[in-house]
Gaussian input, Z-matrix of N, CA and C with variables (Angstrom, degrees):
# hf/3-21g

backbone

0 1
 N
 C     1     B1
 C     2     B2     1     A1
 N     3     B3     2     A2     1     D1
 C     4     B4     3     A3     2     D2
 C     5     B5     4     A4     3     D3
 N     6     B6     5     A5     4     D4
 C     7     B7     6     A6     5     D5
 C     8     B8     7     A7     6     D6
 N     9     B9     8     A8     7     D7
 C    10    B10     9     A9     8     D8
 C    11    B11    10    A10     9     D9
 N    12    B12    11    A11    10    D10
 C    13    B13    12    A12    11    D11
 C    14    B14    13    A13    12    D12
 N    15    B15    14    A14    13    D13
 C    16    B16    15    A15    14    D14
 C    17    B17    16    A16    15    D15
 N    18    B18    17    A17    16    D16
 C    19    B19    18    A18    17    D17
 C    20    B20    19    A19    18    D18
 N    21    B21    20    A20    19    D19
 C    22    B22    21    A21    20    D20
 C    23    B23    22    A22    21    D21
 N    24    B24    23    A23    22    D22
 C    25    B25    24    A24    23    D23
 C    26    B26    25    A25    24    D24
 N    27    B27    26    A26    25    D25
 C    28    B28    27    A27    26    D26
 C    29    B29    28    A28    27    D27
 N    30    B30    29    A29    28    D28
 C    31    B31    30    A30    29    D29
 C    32    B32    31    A31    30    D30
 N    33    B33    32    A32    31    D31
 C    34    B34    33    A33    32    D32
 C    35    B35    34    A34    33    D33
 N    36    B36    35    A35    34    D34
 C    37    B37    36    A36    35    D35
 C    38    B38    37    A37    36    D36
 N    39    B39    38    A38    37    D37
 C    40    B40    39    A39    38    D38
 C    41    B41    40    A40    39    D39
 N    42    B42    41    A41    40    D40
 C    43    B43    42    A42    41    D41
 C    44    B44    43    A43    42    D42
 N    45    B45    44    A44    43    D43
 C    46    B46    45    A45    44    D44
 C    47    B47    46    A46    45    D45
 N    48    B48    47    A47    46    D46
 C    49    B49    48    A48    47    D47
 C    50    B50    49    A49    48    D48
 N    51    B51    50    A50    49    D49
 C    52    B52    51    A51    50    D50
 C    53    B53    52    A52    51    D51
 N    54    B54    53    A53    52    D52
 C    55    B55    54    A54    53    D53
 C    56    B56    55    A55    54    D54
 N    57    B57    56    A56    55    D55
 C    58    B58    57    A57    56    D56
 C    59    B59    58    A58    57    D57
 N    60    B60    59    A59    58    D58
 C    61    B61    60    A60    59    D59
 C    62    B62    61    A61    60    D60
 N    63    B63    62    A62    61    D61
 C    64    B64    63    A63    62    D62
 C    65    B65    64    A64    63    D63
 N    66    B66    65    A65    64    D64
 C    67    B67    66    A66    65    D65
 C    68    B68    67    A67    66    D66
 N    69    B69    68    A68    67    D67
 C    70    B70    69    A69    68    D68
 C    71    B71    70    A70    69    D69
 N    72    B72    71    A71    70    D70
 C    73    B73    72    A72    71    D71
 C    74    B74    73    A73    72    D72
 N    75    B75    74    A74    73    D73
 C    76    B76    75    A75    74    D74
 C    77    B77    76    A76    75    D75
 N    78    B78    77    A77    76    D76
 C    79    B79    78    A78    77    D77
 C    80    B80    79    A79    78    D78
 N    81    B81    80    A80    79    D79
 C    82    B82    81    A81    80    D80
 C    83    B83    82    A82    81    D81
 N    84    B84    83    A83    82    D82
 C    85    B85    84    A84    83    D83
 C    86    B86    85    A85    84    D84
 N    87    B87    86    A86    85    D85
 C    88    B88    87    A87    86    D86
 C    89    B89    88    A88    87    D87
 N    90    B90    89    A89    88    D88
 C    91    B91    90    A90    89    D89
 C    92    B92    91    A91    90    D90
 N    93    B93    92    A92    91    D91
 C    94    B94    93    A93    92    D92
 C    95    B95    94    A94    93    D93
 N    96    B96    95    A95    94    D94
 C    97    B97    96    A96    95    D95
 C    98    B98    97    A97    96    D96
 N    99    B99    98    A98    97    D97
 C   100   B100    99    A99    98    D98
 C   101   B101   100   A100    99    D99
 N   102   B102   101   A101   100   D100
 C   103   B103   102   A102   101   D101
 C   104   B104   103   A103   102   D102
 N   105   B105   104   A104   103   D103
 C   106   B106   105   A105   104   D104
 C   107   B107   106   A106   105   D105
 N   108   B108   107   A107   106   D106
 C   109   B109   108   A108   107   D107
 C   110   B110   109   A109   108   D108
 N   111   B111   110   A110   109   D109
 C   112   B112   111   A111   110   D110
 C   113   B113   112   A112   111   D111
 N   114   B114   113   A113   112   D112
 C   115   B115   114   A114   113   D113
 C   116   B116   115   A115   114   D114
 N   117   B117   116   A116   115   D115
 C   118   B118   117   A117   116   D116
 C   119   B119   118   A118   117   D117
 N   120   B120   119   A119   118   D118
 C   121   B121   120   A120   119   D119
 C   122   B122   121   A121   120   D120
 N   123   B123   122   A122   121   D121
 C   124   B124   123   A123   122   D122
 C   125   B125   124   A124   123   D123
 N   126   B126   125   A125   124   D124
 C   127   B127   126   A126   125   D125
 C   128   B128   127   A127   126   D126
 N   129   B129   128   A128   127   D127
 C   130   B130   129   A129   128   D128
 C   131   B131   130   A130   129   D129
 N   132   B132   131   A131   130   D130
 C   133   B133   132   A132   131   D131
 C   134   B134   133   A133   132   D132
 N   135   B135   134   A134   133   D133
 C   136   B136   135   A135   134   D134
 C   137   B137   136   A136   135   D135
 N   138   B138   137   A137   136   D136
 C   139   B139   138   A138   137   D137
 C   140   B140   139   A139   138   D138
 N   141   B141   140   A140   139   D139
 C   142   B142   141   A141   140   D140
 C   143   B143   142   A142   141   D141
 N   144   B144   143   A143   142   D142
 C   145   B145   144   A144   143   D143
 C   146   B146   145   A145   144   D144
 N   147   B147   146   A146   145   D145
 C   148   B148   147   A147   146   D146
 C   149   B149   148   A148   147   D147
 N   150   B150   149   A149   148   D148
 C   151   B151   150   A150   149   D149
 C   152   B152   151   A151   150   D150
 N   153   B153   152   A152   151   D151
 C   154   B154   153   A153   152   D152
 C   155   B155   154   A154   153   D153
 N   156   B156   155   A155   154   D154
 C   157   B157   156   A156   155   D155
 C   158   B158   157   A157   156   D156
 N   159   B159   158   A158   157   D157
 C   160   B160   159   A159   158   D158
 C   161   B161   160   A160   159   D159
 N   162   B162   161   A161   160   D160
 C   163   B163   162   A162   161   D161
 C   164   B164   163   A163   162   D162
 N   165   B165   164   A164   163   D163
 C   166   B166   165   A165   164   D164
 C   167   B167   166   A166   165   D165
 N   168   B168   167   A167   166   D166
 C   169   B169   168   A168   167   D167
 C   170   B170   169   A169   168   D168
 N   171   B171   170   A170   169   D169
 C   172   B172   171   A171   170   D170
 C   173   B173   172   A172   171   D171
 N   174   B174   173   A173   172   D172
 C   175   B175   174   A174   173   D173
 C   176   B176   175   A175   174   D174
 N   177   B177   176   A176   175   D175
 C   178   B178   177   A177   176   D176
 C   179   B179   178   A178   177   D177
 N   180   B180   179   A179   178   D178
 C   181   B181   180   A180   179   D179
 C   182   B182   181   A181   180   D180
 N   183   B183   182   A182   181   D181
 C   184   B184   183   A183   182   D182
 C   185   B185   184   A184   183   D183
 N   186   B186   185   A185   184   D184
 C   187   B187   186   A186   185   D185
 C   188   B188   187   A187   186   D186
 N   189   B189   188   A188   187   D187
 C   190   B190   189   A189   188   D188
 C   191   B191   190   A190   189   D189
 N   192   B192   191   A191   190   D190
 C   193   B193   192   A192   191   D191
 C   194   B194   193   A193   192   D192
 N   195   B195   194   A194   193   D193
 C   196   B196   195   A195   194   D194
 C   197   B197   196   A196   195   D195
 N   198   B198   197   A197   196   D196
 C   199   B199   198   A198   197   D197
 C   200   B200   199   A199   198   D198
 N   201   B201   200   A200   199   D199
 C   202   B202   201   A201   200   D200
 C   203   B203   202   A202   201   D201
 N   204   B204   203   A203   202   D202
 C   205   B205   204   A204   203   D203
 C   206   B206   205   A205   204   D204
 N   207   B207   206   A206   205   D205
 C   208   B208   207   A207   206   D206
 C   209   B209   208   A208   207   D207
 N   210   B210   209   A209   208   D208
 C   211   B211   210   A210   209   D209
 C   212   B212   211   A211   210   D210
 N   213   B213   212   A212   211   D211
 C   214   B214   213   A213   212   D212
 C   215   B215   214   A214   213   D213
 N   216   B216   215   A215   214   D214
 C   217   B217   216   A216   215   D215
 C   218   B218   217   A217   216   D216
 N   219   B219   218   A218   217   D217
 C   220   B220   219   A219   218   D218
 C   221   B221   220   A220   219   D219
 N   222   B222   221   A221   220   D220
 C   223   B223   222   A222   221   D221
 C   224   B224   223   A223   222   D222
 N   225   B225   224   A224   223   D223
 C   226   B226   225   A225   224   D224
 C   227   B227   226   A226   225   D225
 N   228   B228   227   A227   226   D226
 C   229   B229   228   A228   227   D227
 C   230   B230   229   A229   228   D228
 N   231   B231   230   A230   229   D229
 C   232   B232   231   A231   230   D230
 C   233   B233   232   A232   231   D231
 N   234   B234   233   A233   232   D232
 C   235   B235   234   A234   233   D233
 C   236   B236   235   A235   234   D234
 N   237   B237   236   A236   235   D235
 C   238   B238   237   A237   236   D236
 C   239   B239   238   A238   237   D237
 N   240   B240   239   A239   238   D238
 C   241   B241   240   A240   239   D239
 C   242   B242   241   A241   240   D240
 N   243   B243   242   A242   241   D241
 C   244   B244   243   A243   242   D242
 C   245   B245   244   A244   243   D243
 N   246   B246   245   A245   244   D244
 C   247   B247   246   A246   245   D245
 C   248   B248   247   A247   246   D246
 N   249   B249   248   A248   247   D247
 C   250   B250   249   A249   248   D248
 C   251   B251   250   A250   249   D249
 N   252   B252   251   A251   250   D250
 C   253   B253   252   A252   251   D251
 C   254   B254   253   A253   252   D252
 N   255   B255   254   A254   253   D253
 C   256   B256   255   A255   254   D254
 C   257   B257   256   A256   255   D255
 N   258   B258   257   A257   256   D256
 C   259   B259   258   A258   257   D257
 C   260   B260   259   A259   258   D258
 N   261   B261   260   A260   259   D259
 C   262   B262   261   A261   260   D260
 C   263   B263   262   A262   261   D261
 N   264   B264   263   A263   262   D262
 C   265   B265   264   A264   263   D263
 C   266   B266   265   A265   264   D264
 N   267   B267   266   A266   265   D265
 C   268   B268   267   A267   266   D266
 C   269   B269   268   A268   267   D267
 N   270   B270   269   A269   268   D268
 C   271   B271   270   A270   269   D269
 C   272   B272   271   A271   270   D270
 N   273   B273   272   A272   271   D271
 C   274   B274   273   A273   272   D272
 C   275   B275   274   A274   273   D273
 N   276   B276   275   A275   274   D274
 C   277   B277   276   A276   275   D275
 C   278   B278   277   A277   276   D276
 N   279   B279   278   A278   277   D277
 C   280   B280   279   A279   278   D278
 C   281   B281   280   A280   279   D279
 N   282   B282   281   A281   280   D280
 C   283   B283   282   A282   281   D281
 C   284   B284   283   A283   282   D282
 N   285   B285   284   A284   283   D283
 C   286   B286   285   A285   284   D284
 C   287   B287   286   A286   285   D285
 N   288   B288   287   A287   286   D286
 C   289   B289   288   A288   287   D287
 C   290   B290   289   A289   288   D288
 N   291   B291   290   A290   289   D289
 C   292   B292   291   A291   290   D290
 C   293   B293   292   A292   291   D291
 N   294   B294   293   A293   292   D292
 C   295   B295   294   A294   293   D293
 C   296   B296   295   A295   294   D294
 N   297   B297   296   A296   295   D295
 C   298   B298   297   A297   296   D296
 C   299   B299   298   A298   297   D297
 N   300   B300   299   A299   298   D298
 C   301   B301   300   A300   299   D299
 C   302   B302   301   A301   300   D300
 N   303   B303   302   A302   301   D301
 C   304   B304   303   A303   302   D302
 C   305   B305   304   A304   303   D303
 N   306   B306   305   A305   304   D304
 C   307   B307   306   A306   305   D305
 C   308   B308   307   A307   306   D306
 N   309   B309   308   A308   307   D307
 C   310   B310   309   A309   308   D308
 C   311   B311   310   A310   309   D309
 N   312   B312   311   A311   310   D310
 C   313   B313   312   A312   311   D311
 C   314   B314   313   A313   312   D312
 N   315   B315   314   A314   313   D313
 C   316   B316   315   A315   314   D314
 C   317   B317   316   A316   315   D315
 N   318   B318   317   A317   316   D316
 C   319   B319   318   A318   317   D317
 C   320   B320   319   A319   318   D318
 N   321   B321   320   A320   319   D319
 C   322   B322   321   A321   320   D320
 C   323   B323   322   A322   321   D321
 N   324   B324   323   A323   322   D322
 C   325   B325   324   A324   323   D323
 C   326   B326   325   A325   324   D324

   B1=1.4476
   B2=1.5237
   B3=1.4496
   B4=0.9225
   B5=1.8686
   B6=1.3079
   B7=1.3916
   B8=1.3383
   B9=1.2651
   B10=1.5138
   B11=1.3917
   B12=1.1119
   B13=1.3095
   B14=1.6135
   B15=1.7959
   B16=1.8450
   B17=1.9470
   B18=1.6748
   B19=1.3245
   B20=1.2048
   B21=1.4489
   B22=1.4222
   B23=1.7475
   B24=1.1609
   B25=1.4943
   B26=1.8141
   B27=1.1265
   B28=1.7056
   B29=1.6104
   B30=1.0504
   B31=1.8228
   B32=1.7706
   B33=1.5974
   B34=1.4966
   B35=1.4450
   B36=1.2597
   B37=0.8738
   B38=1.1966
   B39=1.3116
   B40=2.0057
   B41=1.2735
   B42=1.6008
   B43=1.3934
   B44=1.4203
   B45=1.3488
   B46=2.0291
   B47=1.6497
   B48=1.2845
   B49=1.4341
   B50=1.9092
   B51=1.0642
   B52=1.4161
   B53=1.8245
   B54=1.2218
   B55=1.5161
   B56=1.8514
   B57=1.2152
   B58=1.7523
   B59=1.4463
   B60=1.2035
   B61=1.2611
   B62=1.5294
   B63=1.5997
   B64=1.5049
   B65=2.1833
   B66=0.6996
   B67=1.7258
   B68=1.7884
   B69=1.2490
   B70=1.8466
   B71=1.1262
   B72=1.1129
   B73=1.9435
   B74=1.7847
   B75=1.3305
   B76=1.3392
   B77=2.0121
   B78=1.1461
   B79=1.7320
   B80=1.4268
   B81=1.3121
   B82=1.8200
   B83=1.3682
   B84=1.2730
   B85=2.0382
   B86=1.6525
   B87=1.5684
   B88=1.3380
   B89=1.4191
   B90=1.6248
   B91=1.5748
   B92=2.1075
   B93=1.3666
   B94=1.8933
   B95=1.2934
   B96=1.2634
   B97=1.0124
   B98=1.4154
   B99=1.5854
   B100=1.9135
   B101=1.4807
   B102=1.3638
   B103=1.5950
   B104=1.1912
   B105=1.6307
   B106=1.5875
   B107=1.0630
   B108=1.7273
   B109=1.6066
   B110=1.6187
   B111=1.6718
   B112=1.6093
   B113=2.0759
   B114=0.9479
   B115=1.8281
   B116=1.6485
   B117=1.4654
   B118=1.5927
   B119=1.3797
   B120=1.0956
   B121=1.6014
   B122=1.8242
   B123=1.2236
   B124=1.6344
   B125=1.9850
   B126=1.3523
   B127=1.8604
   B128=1.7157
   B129=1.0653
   B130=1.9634
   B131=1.2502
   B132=1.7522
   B133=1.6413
   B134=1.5085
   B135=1.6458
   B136=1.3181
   B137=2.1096
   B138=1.2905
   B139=1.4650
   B140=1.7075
   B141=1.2627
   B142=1.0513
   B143=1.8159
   B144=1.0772
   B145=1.5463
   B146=1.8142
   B147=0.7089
   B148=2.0922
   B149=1.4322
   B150=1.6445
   B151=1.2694
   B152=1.6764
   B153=2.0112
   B154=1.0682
   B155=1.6522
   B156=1.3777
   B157=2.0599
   B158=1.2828
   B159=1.6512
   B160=1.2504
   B161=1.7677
   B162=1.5309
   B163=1.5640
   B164=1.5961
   B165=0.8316
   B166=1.6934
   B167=1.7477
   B168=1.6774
   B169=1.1531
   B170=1.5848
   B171=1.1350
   B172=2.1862
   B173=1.6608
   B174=1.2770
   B175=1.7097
   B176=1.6804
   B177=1.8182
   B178=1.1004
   B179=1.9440
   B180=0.8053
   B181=1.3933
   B182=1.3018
   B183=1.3631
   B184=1.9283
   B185=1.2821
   B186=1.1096
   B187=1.3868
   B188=1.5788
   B189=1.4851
   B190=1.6194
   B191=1.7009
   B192=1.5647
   B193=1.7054
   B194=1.6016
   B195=1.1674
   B196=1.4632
   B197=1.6123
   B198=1.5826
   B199=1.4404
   B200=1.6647
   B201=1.6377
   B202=2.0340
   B203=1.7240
   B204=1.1605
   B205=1.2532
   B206=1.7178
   B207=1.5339
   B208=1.2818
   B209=1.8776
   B210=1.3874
   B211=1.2611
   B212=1.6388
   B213=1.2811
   B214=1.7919
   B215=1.2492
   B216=1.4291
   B217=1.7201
   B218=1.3961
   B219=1.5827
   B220=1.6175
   B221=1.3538
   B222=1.4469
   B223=1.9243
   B224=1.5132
   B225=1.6655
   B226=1.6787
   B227=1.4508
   B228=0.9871
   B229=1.6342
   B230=1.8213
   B231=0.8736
   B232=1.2722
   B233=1.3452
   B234=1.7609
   B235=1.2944
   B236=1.7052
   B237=1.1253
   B238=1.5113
   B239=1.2372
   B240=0.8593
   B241=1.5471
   B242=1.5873
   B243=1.2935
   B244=1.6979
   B245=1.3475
   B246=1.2579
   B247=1.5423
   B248=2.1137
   B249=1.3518
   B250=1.5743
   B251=1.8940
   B252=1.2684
   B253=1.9906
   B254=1.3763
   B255=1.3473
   B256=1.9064
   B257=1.0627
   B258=1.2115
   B259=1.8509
   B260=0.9578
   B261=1.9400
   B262=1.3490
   B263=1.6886
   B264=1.2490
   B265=1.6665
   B266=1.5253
   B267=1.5003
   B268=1.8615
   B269=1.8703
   B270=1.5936
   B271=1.4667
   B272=1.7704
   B273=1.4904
   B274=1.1397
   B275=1.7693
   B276=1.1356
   B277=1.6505
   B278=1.2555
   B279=1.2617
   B280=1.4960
   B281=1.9346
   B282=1.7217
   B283=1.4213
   B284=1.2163
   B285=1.0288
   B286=2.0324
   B287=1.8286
   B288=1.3613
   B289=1.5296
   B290=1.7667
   B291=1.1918
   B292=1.2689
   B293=1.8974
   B294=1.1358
   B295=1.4570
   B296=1.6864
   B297=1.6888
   B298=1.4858
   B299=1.5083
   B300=1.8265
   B301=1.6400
   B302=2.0081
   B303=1.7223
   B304=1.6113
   B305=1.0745
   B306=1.4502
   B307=1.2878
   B308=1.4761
   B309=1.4451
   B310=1.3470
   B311=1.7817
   B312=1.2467
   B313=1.8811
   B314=1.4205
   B315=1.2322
   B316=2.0681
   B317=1.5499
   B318=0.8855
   B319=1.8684
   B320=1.6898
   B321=1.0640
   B322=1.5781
   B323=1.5931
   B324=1.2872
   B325=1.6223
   B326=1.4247
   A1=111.53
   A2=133.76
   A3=141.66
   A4=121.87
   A5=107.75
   A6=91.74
   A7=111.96
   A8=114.20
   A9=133.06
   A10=120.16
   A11=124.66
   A12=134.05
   A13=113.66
   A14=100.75
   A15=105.21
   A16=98.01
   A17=118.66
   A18=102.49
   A19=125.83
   A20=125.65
   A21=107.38
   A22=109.81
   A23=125.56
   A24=119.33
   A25=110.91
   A26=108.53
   A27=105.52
   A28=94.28
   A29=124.23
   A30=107.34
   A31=75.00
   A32=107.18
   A33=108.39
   A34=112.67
   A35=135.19
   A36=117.87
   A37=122.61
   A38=106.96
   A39=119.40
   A40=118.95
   A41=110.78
   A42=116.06
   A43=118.55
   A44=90.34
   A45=91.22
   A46=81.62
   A47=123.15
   A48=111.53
   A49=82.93
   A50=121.01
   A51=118.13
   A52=104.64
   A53=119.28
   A54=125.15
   A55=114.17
   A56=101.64
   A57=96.67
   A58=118.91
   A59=127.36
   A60=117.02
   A61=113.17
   A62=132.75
   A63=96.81
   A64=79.77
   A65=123.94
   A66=126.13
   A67=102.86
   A68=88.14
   A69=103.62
   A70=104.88
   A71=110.08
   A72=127.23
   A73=75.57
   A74=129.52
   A75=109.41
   A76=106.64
   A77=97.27
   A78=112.16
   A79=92.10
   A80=107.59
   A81=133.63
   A82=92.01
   A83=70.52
   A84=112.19
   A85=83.36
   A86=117.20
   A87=126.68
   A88=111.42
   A89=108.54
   A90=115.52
   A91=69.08
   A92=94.24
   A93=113.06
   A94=107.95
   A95=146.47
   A96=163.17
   A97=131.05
   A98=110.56
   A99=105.08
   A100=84.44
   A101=88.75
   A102=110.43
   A103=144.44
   A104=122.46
   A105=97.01
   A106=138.69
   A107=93.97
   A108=104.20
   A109=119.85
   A110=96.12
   A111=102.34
   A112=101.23
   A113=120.42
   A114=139.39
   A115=86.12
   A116=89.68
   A117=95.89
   A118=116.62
   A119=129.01
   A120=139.46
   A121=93.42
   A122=118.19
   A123=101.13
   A124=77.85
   A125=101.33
   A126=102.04
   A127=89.98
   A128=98.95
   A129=102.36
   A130=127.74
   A131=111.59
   A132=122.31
   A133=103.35
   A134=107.66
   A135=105.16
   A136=105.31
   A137=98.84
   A138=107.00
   A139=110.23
   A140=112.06
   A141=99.91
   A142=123.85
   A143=102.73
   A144=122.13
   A145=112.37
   A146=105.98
   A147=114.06
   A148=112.73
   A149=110.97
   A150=116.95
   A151=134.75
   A152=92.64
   A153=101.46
   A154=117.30
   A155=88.93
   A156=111.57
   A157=106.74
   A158=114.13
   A159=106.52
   A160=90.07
   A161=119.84
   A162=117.07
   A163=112.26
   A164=123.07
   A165=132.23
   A166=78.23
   A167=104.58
   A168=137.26
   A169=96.85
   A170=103.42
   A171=100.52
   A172=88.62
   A173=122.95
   A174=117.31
   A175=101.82
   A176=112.33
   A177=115.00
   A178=117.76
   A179=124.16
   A180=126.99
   A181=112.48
   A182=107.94
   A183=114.63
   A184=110.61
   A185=117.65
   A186=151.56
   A187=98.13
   A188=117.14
   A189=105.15
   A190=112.23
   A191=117.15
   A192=120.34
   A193=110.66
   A194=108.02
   A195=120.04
   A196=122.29
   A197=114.91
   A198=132.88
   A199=119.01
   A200=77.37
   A201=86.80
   A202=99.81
   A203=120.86
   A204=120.31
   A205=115.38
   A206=123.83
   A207=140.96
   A208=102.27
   A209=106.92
   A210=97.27
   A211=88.97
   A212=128.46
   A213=126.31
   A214=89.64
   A215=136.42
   A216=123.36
   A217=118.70
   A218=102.61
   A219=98.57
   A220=121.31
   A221=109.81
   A222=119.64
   A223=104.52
   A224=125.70
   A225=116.77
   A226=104.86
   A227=115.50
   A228=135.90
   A229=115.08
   A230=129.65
   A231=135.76
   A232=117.65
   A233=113.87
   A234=101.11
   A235=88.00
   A236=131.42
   A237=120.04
   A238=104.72
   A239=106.82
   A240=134.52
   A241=139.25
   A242=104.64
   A243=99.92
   A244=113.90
   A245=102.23
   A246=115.36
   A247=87.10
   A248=101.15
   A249=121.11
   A250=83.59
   A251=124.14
   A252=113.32
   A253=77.49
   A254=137.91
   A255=111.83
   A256=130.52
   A257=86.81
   A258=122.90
   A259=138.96
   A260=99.33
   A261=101.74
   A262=114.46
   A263=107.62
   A264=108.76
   A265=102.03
   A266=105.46
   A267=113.95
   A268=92.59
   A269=101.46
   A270=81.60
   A271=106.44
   A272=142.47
   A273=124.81
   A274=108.02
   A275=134.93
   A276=137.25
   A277=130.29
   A278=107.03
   A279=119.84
   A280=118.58
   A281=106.34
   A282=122.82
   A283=123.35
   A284=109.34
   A285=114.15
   A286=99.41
   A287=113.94
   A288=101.50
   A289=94.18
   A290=138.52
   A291=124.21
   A292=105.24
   A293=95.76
   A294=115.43
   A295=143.40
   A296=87.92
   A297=104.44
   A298=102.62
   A299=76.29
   A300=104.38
   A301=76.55
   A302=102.90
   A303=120.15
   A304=108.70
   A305=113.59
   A306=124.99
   A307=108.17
   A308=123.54
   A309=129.07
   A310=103.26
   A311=143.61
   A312=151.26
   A313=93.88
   A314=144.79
   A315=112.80
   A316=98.46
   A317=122.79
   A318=134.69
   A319=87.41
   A320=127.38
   A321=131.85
   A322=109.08
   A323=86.96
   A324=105.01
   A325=133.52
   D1=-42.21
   D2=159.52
   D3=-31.63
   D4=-36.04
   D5=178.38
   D6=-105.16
   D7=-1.34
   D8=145.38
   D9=-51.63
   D10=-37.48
   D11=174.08
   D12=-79.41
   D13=-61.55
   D14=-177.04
   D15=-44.83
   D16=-41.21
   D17=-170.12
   D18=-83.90
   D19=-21.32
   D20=159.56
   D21=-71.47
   D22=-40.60
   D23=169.89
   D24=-42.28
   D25=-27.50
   D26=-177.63
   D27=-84.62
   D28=-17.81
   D29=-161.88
   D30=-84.60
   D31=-84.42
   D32=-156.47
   D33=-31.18
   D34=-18.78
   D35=-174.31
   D36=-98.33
   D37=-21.92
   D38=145.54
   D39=-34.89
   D40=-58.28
   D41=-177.92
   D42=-73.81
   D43=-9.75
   D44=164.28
   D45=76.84
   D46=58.52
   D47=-179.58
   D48=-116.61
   D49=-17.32
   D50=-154.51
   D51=-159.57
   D52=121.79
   D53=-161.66
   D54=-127.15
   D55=109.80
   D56=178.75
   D57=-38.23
   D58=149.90
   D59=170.67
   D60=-133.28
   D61=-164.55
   D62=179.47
   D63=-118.96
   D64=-25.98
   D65=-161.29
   D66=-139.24
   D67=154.14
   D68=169.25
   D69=-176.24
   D70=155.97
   D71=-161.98
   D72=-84.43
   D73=-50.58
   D74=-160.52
   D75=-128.16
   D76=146.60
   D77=-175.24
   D78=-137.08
   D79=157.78
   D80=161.36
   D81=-151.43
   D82=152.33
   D83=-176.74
   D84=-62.60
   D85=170.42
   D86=147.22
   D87=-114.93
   D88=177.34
   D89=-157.11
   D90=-132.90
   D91=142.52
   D92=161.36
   D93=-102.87
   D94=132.05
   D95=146.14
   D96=-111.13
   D97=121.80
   D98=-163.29
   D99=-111.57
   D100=121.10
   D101=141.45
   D102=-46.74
   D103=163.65
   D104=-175.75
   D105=-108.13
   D106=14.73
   D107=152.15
   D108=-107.31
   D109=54.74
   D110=161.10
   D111=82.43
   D112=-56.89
   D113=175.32
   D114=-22.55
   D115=163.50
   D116=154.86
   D117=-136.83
   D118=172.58
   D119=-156.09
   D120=-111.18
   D121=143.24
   D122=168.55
   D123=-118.97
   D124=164.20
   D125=173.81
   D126=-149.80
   D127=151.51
   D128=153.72
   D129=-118.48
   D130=109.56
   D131=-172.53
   D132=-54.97
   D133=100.29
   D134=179.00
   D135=-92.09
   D136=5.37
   D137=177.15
   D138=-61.54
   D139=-25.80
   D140=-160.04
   D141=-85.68
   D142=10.60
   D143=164.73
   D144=166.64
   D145=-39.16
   D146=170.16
   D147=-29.85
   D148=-62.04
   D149=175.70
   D150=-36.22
   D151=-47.90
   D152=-173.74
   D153=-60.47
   D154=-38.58
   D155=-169.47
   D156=-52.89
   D157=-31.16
   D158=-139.68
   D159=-94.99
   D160=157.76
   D161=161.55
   D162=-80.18
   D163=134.62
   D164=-153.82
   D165=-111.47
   D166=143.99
   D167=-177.09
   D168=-99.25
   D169=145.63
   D170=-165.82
   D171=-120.51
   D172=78.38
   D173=166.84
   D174=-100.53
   D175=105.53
   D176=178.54
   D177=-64.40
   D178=146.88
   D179=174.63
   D180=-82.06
   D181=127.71
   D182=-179.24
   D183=-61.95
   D184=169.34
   D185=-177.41
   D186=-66.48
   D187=122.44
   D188=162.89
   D189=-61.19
   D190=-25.07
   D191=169.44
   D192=-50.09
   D193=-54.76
   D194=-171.11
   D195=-75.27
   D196=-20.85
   D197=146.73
   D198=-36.05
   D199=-58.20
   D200=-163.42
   D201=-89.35
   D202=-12.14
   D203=172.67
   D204=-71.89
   D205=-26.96
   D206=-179.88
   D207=-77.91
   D208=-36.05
   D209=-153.28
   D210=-92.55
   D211=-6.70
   D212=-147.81
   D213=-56.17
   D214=-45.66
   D215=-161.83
   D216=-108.07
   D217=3.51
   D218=166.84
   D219=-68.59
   D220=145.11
   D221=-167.43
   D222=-98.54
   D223=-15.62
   D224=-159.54
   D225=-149.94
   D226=103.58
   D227=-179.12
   D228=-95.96
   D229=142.35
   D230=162.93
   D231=-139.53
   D232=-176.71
   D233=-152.05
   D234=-138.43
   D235=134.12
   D236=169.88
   D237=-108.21
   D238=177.19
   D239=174.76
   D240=-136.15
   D241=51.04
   D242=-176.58
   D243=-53.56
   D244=156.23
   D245=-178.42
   D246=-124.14
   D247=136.24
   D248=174.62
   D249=46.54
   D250=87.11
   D251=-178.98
   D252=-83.04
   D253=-39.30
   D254=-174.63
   D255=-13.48
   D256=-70.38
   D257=-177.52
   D258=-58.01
   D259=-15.94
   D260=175.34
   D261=-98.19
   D262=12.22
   D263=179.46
   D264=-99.78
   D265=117.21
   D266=-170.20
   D267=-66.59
   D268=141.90
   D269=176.88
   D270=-105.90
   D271=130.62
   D272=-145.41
   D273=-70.67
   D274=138.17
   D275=162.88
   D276=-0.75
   D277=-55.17
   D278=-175.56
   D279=-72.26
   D280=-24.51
   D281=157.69
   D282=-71.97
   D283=-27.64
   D284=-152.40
   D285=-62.30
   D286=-44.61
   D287=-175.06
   D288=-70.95
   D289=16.93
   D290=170.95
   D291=-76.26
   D292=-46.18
   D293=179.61
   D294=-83.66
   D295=24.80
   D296=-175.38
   D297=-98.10
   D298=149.76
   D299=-147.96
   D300=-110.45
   D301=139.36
   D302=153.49
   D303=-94.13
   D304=136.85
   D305=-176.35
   D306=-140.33
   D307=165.39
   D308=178.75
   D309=-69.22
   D310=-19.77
   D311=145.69
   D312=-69.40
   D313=-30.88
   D314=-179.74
   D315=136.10
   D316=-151.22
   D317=-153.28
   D318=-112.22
   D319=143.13
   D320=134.99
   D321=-152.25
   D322=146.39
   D323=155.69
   D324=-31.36

């Protein structure tokens, strides 16, 4: 599992999705998760104290009624498909050491 891990850790960090760092006020462990086309997932258990610190933003989730009530007269639907959609939300500078992940290679962003 380990070199399962160093190699998606070598891509993201190609893609500049994820950057070594040397220190951060805050780290979490990560969780591996394999997918089911074989890939693996990297995540960071922010449960393990981050969560608590942090002030949590309260955006309630709509109504599945009120979903299908928005869409009743729309005529043109499509379907996307992100591949890794995580990854594609830039997270801004001034957060990023919020979200550093410890790893068996060191701290990064």
């Amino acid at each position: 599992m380990y070199s399962a891990v160093d190699k998606e850790l070598a891509r993201l960090e190609k893609l500049n999705i994820i950057t070594p760092v040397d220190y951060s006020e805050w780290a979490a462990p990560i969780v591996v998760v394999r997918k089911a086309n074989g890939n693996i997932r990297i995540r960071g258990d922010y449960s393990t104290g981050q969560n608590s610190a942090l002030q949590p933003h309260q955006y309630p989730l709509p109504l599945q009624e009120d979903i299908f009530a928005k869409l009743a007269n729309c005529k043109i639907f499509s379907q996307i498909d992100l591949s890794d959609a995580f990854l594609q939300a830039e997270i801004d500078e001034q957060y990023r050491h919020l979200l550093t992940i410890n790893i068996h290679r060191g701290l990064y962003h």
